[in-house]
Residue, then its C-alpha position, 0 to 999 in steps of 0.5 A: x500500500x503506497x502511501x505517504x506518511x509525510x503529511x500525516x506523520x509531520x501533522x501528528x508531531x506538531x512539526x510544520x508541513x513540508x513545501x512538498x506536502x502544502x504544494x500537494x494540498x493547493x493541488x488537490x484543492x485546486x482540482x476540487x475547485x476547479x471540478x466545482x466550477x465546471x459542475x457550475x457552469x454545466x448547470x449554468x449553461x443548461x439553464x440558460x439552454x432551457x429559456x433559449x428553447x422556450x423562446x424559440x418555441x414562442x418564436x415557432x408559434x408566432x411563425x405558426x401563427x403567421x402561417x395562419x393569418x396568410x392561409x386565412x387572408x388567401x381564403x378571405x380574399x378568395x371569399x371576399x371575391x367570389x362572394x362580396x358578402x357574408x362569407x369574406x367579411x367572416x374570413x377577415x374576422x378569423x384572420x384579424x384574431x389570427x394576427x393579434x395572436x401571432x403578434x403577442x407569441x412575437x412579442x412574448x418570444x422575443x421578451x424571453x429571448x433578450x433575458x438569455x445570457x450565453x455565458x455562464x455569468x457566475x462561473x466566470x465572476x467565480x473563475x476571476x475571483x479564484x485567479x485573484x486569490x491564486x495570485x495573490x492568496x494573502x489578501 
């Protein structure tokens, strides 16, 4: 069992660690730290990833919804054409709520769209933060 009595011995004896052992210890919580960050910026990223489907989704029914409004203004016009009166004027009807609803699923995609941040903002105010302190850690 290869192990290394240094650390534990110069600890159980009061004695101060060695340089090699300090040096071991800022690696391995270095490693940790820096293990950290990535889960951090893995569930960052994964957030982030979650609103940008959701607006895409909003821009997928405004799209949709536009599709509607030229498939409901054609047959308004065919209608509105062919028989000047009742049946065109309830097209048109049809395709104006089909184009407020299209307008409000734009409107509301690109709200949600503007709050998406593709950068992990709090990894890398951590990552600055963790560089500074490793610089200059007595302070």
């Amino acid at each position: 069992m290869a192990s290394s009595p240094q650390p534990d011995r110069a600890v159980s004896y009061g004695e101060e660690p060695s340089v090699g052992v300090l040096l071991s210890r800022v690696t391995s919580d270095l490693q940790t730290l820096f293990q950290q960050e990535v889960e951090l910026a893995k569930a960052e990223v994964k957030q982030e990833a979650t609103k940008a489907g959701k607006a895409a989704g909003m821009y997928g029914g405004a799209g949709f919804a536009g599709y509607m409004v030229l498939l409901f203004l054609s047959l308004a016009a065919v209608l509105g054409l062919s028989n000047v009166m009742d049946g065109g004027w309830a097209a048109l009807i049809v395709t104006a709520v089909w184009a407020v609803i299209a307008g409000v699923l734009y409107t509301q995609g690109r709200s949600r769209m503007r709050t998406v941040s593709p950068t992990p903002e709090r990894t890398v105010e951590t990552m600055k933060e963790n560089t500074r302190w490793a610089r200059h850690p007595t302070k």
